[in-house]
C-alpha positions as a Markdown table, in Angstrom:
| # | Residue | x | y | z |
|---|---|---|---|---|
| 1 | Unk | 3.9 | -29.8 | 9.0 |
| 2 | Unk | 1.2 | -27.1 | 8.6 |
| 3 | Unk | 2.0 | -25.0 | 5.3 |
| 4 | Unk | 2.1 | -21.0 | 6.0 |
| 5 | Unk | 0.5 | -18.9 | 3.4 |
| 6 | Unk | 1.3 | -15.7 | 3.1 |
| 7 | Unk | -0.2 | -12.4 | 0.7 |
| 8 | Unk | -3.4 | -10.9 | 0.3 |
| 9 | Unk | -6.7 | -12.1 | -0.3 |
| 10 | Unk | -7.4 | -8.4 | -2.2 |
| 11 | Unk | -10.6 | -7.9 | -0.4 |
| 12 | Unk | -11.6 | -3.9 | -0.6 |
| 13 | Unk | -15.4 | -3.5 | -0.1 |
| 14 | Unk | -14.9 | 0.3 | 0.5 |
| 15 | Unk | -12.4 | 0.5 | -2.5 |
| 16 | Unk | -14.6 | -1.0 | -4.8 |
| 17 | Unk | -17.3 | 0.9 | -3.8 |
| 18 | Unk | -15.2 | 3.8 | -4.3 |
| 19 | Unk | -14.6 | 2.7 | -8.2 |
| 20 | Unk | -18.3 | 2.1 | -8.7 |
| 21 | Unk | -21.0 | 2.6 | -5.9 |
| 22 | Unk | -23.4 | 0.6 | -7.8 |
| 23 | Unk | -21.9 | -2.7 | -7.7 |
| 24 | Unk | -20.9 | -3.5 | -4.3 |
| 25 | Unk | -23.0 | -4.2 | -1.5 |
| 26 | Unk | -20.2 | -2.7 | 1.6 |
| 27 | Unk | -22.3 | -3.9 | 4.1 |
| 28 | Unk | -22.6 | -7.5 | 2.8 |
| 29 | Unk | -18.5 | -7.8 | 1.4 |
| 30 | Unk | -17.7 | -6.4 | 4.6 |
| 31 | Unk | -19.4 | -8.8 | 6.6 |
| 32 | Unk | -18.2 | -11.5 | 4.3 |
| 33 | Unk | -14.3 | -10.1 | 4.8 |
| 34 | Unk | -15.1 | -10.5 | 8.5 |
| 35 | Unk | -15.7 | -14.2 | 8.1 |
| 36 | Unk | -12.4 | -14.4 | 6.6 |
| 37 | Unk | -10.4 | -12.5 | 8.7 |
| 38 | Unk | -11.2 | -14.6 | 11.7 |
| 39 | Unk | -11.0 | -18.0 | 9.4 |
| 40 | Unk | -7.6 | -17.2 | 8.1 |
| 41 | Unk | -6.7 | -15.9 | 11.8 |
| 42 | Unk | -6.7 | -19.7 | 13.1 |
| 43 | Unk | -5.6 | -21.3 | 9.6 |
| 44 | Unk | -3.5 | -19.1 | 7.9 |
| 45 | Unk | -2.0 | -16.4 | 10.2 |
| 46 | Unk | 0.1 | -15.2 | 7.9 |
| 47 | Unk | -2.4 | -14.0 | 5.5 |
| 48 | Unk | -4.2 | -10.6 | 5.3 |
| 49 | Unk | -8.1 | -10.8 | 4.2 |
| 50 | Unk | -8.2 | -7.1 | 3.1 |
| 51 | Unk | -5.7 | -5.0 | 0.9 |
| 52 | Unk | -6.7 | -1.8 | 1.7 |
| 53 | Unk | -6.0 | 0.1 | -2.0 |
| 54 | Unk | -5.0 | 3.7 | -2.4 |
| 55 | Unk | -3.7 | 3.1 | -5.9 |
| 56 | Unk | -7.1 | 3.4 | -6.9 |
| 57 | Unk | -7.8 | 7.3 | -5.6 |
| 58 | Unk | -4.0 | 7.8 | -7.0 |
| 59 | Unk | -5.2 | 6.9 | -10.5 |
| 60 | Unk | -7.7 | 9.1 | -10.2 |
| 61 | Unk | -5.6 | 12.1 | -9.9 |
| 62 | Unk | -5.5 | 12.2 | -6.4 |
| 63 | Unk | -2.5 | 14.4 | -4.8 |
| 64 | Unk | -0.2 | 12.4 | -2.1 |
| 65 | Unk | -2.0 | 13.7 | 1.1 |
| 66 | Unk | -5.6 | 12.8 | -0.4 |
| 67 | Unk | -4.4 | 9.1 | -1.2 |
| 68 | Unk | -3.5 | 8.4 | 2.4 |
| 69 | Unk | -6.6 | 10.3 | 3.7 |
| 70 | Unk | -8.5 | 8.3 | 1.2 |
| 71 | Unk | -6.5 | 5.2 | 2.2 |
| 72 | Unk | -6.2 | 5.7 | 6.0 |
| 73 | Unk | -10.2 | 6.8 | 6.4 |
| 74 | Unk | -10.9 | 3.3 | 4.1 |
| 75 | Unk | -8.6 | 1.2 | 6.4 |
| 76 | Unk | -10.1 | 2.6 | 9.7 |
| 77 | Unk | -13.4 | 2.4 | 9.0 |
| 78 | Unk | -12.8 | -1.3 | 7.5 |
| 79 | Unk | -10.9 | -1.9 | 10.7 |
| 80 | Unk | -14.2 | -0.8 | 13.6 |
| 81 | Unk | -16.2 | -3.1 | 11.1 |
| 82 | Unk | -14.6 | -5.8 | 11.7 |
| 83 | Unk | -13.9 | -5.1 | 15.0 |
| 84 | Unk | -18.1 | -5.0 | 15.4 |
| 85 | Unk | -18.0 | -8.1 | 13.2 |
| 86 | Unk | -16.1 | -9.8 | 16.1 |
| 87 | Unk | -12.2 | -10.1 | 14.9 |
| 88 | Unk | -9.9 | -10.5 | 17.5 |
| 89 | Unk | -6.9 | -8.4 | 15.5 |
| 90 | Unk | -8.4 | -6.2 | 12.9 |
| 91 | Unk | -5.4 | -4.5 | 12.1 |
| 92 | Unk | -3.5 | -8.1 | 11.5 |
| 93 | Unk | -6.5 | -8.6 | 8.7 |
| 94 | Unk | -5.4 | -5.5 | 6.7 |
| 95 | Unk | -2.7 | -4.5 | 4.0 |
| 96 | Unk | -2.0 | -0.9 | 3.0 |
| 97 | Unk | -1.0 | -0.9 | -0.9 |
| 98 | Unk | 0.4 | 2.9 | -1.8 |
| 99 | Unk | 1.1 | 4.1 | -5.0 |
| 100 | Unk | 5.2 | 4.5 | -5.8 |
| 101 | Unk | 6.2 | 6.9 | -8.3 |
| 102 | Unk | 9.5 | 8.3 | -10.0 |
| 103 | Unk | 9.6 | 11.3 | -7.5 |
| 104 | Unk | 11.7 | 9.9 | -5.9 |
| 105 | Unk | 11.7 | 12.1 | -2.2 |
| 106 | Unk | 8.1 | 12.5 | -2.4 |
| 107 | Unk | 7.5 | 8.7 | -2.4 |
| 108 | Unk | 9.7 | 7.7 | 0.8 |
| 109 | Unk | 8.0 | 10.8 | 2.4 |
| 110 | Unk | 4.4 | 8.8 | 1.8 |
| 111 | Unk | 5.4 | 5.3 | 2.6 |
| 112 | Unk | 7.2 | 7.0 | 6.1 |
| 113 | Unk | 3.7 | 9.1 | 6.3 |
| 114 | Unk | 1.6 | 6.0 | 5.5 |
| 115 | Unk | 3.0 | 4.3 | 8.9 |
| 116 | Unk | 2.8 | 7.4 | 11.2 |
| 117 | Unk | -1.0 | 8.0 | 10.4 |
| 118 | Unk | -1.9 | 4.1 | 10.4 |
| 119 | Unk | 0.1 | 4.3 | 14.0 |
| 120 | Unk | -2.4 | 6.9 | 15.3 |
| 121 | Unk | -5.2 | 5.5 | 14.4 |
| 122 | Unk | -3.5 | 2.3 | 16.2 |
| 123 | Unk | -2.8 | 4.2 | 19.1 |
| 124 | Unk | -6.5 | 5.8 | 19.4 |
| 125 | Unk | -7.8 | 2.5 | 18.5 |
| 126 | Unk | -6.2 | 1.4 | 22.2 |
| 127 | Unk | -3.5 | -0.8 | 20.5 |
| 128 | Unk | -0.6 | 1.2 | 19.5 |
| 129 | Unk | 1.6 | -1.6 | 18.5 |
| 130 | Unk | -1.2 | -3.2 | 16.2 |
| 131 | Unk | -0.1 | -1.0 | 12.9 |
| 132 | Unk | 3.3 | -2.8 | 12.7 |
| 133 | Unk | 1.0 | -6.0 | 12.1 |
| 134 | Unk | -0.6 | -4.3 | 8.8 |
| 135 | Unk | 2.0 | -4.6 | 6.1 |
| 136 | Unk | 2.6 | -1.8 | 3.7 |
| 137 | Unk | 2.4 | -2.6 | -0.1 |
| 138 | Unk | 3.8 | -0.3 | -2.7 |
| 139 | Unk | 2.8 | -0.7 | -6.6 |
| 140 | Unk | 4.2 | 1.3 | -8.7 |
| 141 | Unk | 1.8 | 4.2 | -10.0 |
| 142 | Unk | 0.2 | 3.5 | -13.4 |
| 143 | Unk | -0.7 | 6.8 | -13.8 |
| 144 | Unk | 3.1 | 7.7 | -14.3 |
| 145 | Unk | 3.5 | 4.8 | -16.9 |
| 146 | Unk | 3.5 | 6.4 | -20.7 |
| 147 | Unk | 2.0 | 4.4 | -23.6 |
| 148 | Unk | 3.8 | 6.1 | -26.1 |
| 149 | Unk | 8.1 | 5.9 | -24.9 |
| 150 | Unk | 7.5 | 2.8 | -23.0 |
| 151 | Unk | 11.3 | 2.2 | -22.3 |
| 152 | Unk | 11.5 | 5.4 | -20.1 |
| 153 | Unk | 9.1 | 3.4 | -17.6 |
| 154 | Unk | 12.0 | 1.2 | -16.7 |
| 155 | Unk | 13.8 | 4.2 | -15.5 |
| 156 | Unk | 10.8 | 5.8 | -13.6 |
| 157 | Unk | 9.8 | 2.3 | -11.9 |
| 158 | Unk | 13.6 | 2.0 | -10.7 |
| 159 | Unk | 13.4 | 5.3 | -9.1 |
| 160 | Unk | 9.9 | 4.2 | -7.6 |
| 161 | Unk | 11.4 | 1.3 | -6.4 |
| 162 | Unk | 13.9 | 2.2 | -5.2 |
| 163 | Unk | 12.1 | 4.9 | -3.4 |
| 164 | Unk | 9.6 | 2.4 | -1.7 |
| 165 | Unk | 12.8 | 0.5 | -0.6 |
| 166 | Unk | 14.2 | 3.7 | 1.3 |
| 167 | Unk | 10.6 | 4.8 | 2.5 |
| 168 | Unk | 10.4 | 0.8 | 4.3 |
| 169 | Unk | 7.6 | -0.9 | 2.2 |
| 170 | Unk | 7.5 | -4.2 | 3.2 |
| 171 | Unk | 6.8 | -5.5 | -0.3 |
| 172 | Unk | 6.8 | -3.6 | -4.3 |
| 173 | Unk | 5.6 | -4.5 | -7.3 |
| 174 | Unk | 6.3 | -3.0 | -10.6 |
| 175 | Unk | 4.3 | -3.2 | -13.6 |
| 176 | Unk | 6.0 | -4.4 | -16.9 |
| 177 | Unk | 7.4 | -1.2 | -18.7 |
| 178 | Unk | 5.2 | -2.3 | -21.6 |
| 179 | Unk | 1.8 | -2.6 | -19.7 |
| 180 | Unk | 0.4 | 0.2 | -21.7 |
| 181 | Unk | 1.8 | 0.3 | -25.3 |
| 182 | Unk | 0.4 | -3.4 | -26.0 |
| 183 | Unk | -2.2 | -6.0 | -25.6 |
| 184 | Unk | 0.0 | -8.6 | -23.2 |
| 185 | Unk | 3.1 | -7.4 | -21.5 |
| 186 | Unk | 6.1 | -8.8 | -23.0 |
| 187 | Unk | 8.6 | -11.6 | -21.4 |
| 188 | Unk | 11.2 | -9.1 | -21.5 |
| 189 | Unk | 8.7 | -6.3 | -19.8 |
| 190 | Unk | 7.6 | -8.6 | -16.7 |
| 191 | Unk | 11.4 | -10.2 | -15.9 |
| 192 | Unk | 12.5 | -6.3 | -15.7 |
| 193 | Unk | 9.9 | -5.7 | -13.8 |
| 194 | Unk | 10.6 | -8.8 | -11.4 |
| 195 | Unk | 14.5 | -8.3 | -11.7 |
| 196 | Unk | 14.8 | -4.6 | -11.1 |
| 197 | Unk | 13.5 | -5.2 | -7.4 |
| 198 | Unk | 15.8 | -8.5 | -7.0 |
| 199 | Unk | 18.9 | -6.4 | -8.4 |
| 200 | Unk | 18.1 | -3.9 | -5.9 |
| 201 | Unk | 17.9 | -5.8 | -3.1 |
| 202 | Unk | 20.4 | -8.2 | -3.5 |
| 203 | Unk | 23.5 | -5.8 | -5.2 |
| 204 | Unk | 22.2 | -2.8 | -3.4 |
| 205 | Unk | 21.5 | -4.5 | 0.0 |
| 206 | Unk | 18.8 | -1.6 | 0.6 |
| 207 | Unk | 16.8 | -4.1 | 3.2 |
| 208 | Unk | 19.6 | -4.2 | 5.2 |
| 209 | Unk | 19.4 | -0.5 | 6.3 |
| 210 | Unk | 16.2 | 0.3 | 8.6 |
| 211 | Unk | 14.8 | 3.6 | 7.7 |
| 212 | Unk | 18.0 | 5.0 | 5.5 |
| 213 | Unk | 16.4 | 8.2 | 5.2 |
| 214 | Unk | 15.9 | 8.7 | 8.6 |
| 215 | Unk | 17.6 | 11.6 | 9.9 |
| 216 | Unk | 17.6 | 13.6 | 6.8 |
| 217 | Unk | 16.3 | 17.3 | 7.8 |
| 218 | Unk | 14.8 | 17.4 | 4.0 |
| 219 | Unk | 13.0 | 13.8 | 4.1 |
| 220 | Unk | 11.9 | 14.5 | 7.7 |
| 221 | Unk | 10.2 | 17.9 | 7.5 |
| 222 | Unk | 8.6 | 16.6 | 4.1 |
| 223 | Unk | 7.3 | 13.4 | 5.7 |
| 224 | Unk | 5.7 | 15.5 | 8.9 |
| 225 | Unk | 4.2 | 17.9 | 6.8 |
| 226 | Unk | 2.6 | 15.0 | 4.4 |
| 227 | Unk | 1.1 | 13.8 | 7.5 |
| 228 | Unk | -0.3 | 16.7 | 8.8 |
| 229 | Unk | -2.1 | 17.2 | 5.4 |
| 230 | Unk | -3.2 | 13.9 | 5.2 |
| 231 | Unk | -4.2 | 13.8 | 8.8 |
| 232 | Unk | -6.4 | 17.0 | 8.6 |
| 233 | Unk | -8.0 | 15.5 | 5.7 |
| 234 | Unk | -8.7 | 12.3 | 7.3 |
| 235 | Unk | -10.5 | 14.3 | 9.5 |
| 236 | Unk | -12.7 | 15.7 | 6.7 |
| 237 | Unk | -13.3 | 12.8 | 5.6 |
């Protein structure tokens, strides 16, 4: 019986180069990522080669439509790379990780707005069914973590996790409430952090219910208008 893997290898040349342009050769880890993608392709099919990561421009300060201009631009340019590189599914290569924070409709607006943009550029890309192939990862934001009350960051990653849940991430991860306020995360601070997700999805049964915010006149007009921002500056970009 073949084994099937599953996950991220991490890879995020552009990312990295982002966080510091003098370290990272793009042109050599992207060509190196390529390799990969096409390797795990025929051994591994269920795991992804790059994690695209807009956590990174989000703990910078950046606002919601910048992360997934930031993110989306990243992800499409790493995508027609390895497209030139030779990879039969770019878009099966890639993983979108967004940031999830404790406002709570803002978040499900971005993980909905992650997936419309990532469609277009599908769609112009000649594939429009080849974004539901990319997985969408949310981690809760570090930048909303606070060193000093550490046990108000349980409440605040339960609201972003539960707001990644109802915007349709395929997968979450919290960070341990006490990340910040000490050297090593305690035991207590990464089985919250595993359980909270587990409680939610197993006594709250919010997988069951595609797109639960769907509908919703609010979470609708605030997700199309993200998208729009975003989109124009992708376009920038």
């Amino acid at each position: 019986v073949t084994p099937v893997a599953g996950g991220s290898l991490g890879a995020d040349p552009l990312g990295d180069h982002f966080s510091d342009p003098t370290a990272v050769d793009v042109d050599a880890e992207l060509a190196t990522a390529a390799e990969w993608a096409t390797r795990l392709a025929e051994r591994a099919p269920g795991t992804h080669t790059l994690t695209i990561d807009g956590c990174r421009y989000h703990d910078r300060g950046a606002s919601d439509a910048t992360e997934l201009a930031a993110t989306i631009a990243a992800a499409a340019a790493t995508a027609r790379s390895l497209a030139a590189a030779g990879v039969a599914d770019p878009f099966a290569a890639i993983e979108l990780r967004i940031a999830a924070t404790a406002d709570q409709f803002a978040t499900i607006a971005k993980l909905r707005a992650v997936r419309i943009l990532w469609a277009r550029v599908a769609e112009l890309a000649g594939d429009s069914a080849a974004a539901g192939r990319s997985p969408i990862h949310a981690v809760a934001s570090r930048a909303m973590h606070t060193a000093y009350d550490p046990a108000v960051n349980v409440l605040r990653s339960t609201v972003a996790c539960f707001a990644a849940a109802a915007g349709g991430a395929d997968a979450i991860t919290l960070w341990p409430f006490d990340t910040l306020s000490s050297d090593e995360p305690s035991e207590l601070g990464r089985r919250l952090a595993r359980n909270t997700q587990s409680i939610l999805m197993l006594e709250s049964h919010l997988p069951t219910v595609v797109d639960p915010a769907g509908g919703s006149w609010y979470v609708e007009r605030r997700t199309t208008e993200l998208a729009a921002a975003a989109w124009e500056q992708l376009r920038e970009i």
